[in-house]
C-alpha positions as CSV (number, residue, x, y, z in Angstrom):
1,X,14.1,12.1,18.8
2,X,17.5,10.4,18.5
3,X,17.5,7.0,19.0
4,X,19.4,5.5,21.7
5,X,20.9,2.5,20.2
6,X,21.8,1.0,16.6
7,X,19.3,-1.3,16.8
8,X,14.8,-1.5,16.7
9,X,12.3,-4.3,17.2
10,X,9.4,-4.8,15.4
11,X,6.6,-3.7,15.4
12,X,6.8,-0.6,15.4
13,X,3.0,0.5,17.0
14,X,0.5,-1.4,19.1
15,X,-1.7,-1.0,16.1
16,X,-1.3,-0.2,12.3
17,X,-3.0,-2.0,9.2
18,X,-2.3,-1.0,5.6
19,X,0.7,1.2,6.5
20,X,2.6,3.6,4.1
21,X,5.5,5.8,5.0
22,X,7.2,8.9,2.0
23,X,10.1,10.5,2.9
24,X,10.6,14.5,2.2
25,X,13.1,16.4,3.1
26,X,14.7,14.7,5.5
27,X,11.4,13.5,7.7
28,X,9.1,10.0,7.1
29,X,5.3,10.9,6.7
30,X,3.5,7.7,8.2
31,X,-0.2,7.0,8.0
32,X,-2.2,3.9,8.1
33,X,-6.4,3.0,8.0
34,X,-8.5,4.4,10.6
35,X,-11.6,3.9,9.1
36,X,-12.5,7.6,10.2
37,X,-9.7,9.8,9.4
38,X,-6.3,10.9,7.9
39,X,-3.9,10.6,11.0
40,X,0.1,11.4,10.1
41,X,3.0,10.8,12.0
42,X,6.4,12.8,11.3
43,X,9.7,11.7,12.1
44,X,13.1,11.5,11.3
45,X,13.0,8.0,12.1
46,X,10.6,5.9,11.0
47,X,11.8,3.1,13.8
48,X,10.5,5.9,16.6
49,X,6.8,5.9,15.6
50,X,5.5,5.0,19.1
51,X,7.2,8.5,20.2
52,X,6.7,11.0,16.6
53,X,4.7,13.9,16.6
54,X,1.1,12.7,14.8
55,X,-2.1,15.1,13.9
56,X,-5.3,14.4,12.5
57,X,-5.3,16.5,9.1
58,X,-8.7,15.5,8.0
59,X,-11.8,13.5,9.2
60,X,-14.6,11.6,7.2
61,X,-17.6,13.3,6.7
62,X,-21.1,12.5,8.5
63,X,-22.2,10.7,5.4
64,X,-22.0,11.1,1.7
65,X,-20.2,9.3,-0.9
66,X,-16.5,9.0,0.8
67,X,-17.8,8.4,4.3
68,X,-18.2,4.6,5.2
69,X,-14.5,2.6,5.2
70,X,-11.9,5.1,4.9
71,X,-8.9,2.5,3.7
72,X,-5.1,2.2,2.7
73,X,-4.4,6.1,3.1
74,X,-1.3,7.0,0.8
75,X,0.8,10.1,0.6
76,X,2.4,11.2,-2.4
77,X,4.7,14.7,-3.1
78,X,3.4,15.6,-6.9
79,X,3.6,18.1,-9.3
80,X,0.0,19.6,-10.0
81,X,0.7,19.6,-13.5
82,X,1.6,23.9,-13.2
83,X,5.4,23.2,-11.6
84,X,4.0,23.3,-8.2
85,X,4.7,20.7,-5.8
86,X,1.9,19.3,-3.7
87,X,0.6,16.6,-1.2
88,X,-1.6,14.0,-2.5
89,X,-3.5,11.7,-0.5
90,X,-5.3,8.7,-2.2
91,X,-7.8,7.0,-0.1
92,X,-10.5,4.3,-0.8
93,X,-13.6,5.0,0.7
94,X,-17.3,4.6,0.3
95,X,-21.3,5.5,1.3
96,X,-22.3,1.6,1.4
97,X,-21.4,0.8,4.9
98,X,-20.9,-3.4,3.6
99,X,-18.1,-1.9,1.3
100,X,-19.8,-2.5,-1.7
101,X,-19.1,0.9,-3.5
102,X,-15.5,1.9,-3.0
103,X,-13.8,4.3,-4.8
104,X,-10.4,6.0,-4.8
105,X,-10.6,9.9,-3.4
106,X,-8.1,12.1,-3.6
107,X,-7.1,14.7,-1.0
108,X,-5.0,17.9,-1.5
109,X,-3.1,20.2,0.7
110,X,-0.4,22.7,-0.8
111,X,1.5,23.3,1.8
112,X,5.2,21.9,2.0
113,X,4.7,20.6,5.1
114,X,1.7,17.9,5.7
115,X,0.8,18.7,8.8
116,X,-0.1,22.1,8.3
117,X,-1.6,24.1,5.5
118,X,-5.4,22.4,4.5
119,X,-6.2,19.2,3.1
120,X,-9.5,19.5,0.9
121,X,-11.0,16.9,-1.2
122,X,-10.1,17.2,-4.7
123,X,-12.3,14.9,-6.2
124,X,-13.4,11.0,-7.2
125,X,-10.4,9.4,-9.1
126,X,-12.0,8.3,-12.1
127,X,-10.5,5.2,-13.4
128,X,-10.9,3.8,-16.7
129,X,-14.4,2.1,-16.7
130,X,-15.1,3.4,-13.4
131,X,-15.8,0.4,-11.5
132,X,-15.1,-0.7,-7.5
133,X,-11.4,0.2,-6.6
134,X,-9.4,0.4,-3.8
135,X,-5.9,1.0,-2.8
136,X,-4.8,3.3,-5.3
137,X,-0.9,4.0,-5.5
138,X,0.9,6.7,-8.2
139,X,4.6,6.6,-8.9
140,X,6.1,9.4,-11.2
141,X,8.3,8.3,-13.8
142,X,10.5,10.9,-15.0
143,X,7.4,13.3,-15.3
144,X,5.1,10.4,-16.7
145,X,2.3,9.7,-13.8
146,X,0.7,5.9,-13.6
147,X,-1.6,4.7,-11.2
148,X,-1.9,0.9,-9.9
149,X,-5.0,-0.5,-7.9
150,X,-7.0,-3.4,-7.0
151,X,-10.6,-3.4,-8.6
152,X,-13.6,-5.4,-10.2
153,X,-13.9,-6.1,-13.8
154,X,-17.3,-5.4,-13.3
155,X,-20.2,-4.8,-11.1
156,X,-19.9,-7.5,-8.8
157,X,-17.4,-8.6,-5.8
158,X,-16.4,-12.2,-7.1
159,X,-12.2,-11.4,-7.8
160,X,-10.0,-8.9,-7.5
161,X,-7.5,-7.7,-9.9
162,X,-4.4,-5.2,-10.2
163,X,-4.7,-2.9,-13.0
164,X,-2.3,0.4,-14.2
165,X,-3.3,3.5,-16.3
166,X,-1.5,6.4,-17.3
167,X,-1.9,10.0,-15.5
168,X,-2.3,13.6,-16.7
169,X,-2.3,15.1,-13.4
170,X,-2.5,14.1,-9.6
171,X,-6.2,13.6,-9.9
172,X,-7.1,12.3,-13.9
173,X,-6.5,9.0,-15.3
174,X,-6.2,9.1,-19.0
175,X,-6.6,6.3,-21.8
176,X,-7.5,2.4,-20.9
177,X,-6.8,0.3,-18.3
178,X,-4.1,-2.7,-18.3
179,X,-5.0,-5.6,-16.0
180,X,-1.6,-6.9,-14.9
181,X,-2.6,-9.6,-12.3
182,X,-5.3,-11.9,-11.8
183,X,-5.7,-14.3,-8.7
184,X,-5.6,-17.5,-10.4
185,X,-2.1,-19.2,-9.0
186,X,-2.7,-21.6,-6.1
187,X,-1.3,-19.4,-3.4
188,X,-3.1,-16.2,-4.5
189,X,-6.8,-18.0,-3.8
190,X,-7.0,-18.9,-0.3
191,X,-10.4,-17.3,0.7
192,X,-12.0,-19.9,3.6
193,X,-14.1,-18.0,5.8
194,X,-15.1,-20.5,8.8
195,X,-18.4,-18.9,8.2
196,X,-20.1,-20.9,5.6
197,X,-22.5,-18.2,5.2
198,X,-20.2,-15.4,4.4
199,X,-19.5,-13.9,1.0
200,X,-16.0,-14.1,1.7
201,X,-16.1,-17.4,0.8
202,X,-16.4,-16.8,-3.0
203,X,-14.0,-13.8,-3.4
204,X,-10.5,-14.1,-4.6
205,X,-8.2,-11.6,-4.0
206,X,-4.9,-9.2,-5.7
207,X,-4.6,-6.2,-4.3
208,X,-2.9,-3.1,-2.1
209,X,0.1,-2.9,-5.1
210,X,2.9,-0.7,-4.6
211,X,5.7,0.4,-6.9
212,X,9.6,-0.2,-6.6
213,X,11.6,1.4,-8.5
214,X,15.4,-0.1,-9.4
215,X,18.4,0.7,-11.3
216,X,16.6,-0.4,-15.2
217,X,13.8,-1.9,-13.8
218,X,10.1,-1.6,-12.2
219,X,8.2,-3.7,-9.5
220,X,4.9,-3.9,-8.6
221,X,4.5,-5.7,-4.8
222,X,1.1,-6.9,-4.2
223,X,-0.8,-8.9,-1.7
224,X,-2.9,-12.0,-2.3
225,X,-5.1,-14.5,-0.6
226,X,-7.8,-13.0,1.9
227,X,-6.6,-10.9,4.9
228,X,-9.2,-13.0,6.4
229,X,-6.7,-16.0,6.3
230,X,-3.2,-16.8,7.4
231,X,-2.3,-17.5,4.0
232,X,-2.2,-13.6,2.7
233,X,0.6,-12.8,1.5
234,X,2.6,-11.1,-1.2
235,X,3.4,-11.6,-5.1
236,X,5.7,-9.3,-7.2
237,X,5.4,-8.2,-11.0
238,X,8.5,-7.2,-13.0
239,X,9.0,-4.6,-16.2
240,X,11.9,-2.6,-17.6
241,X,11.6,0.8,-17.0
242,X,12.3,1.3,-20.8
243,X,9.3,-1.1,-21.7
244,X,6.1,-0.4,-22.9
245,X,4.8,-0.2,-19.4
246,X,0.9,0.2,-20.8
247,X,1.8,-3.5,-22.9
248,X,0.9,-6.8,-20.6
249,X,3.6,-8.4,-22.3
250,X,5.9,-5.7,-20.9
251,X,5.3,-7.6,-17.0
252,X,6.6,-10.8,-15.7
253,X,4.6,-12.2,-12.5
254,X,6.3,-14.2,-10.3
255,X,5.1,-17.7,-9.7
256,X,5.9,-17.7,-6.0
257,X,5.2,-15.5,-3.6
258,X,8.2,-13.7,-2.0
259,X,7.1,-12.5,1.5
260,X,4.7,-15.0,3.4
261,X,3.2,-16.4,7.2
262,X,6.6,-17.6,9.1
263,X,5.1,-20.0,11.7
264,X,8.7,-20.2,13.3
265,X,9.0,-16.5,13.9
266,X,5.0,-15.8,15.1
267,X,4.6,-13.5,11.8
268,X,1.1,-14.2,9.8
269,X,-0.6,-13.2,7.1
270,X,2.0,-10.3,6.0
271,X,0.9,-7.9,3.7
272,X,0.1,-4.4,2.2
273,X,3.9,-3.9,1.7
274,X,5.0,-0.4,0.6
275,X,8.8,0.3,-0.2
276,X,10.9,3.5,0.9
277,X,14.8,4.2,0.0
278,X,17.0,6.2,2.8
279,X,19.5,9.0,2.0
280,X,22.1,6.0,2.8
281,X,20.4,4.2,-0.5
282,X,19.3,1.1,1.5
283,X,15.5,-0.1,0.3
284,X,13.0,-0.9,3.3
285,X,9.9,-3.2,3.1
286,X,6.9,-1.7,6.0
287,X,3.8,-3.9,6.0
288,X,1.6,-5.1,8.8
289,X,1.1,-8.6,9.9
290,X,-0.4,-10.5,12.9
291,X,1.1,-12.2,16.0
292,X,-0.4,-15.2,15.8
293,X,-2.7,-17.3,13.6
294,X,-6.8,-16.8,12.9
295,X,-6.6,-12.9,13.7
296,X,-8.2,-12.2,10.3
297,X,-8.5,-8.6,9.5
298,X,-9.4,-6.6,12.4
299,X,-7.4,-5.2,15.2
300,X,-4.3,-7.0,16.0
301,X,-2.4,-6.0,12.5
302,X,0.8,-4.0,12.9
303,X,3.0,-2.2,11.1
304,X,6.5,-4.1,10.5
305,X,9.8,-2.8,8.9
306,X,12.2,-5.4,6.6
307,X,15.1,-4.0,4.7
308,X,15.2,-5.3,1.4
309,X,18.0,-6.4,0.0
310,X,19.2,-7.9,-4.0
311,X,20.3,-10.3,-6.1
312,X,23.6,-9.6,-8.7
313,X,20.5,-10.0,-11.2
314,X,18.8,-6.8,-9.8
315,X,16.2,-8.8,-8.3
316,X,15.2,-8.0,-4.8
317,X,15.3,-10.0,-1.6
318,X,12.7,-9.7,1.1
319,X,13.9,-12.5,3.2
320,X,11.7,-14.3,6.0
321,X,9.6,-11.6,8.2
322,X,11.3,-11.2,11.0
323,X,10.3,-12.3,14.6
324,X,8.5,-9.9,16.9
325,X,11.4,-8.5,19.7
326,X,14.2,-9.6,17.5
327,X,17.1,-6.8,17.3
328,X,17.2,-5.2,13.7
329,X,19.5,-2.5,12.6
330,X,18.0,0.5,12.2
331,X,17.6,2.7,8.6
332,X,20.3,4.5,7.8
């Protein structure tokens, strides 16, 4: 559908948390959590989701071990490690239906075209140590696969991290585990549940990373604080693609975060940002936020486009998420 003026308002659905968008071949794949299925939108722009064509490729199972909390679907265009060219989806999903054994999934279909073809489950993504993970994201860097996510350092739910590992294929993590961000600035540890009785209250939260790629240099945009509060919200790590990416020292955290709850344009508790170029080279920000304060988590999160621009440093600018209604120009 071709749009019928320069301009689009966010958001852009009625309903959308944890969104991702990947561009192929001249058409934006969308998806976002259901909780019970795989749902994609196509389009040739992403500013027209409330009128793209959308299918349901693939639905949880009854029960079993990837069938409670189906979260933070991505899709990702790979090579299988043979030369062919496939879609990946990474999910986070579970059996426990309190959330307390998430794991990353991996679904494949190899067809060109998401929509159609099959999408099968490959397998568990095994990261190193194998512990509680969600939100697992994979950029390919000139052939070399890493995978970030958030996960435990070990068997219990007190704190949240970011990690990265190296990649042999779509599906296989190889060698250690880096942990690259820890909750432990003031802004990344707001977790006040009014409940006093829920075990919110004593978790602290990094997580749905995403990668950003640069010119000479590689970010990782997170989100911190509990959805649960108005405070969530989103930090940024920094490395030079020509670093030792698999080195802590390699990553600079920012002390600040850079995209936060703007009481003057209605916008709260931004988050689970992913980043997307357009043929015309401009870099877009989509994320979800809520309309109003003390909506928490559940249904009022929608998904929100912000074009990013940056510094004469190389440093990016997310600016101040804009209001609900306000005119923005579209993607070019």
């Amino acid at each position: 559908m071709m749009p019928t003026k320069p301009t689009f308002t966010n958001p852009l659905l009625p309903y959308g948390p944890d969104p991702w968008a990947a561009c192929h071949d001249g058409f934006y794949y969308y998806t976002h959590s259901t909780r019970t299925n795989l749902t994609i939108w196509k389009t040739r722009d992403i500013a027209e989701l409330a009128h793209a064509e959308q299918k349901v490729v693939w639905t949880v199972p009854d029960d079993g071990p990837f069938s409670k909390n189906m979260w933070a679907p991505e899709l990702h265009y790979l090579d299988d490690g043979t030369g062919k060219t496939c879609w990946y989806a990474y999910l986070s999903a579970g059996e426990d239906r309190d959330a307390g054994d998430q794991r990353i999934w991996v679904l494949e279909n190899r067809n060109c075209d998401p929509l159609q073809g099959e999408w099968q489950v490959k397998c568990e993504l095994t990261t190193p140590d194998s512990k509680w993970g969600i939100d697992g994201t994979v950029i390919d860097l000139d052939g070399q696969l890493l995978l970030a996510w958030s996960g435990w350092e070990g068997d219990e739910n007190r704190q949240q991290n970011i990690y990265l590992c190296r990649m042999s294929n779509p599906w296989t993590c190889v060698g250690n585990r880096l942990l690259l961000s820890e909750p432990t600035l003031p802004w990344e540890r707001h977790n006040h549940d009014p409940d006093p009785n829920s075990g919110r209250n004593h978790v602290l939260v990094n997580e749905a990373p995403a990668f950003m790629r640069h010119k000479d240099q590689l970010f990782i945009i997170y989100s911190a604080s509990g959805c649960w509060t108005d405070e969530y919200t989103m930090g940024l790590l920094t490395a030079r693609i020509d670093s030792d990416l698999m080195r802590a020292a390699s990553w600079t955290k920012a002390q600040e975060p850079f995209f936060k709850t703007s009481m003057r344009n209605g916008v709260f508790g931004p988050g689970h940002g992913c980043v997307f170029h357009t043929e015309a080279g401009q870099t877009w920000l989509l994320y979800h936020a809520n309309p109003g304060p003390n909506k928490g988590c559940e249904d009022e999160r929608t998904p929100r486009l912000q074009r990013i621009h940056w510094h004469h440093n190389g440093s990016p600018d997310f600016g101040v998420p804009a209001a609900e209604g306000m005119e923005i120009a579209r993607p070019a």
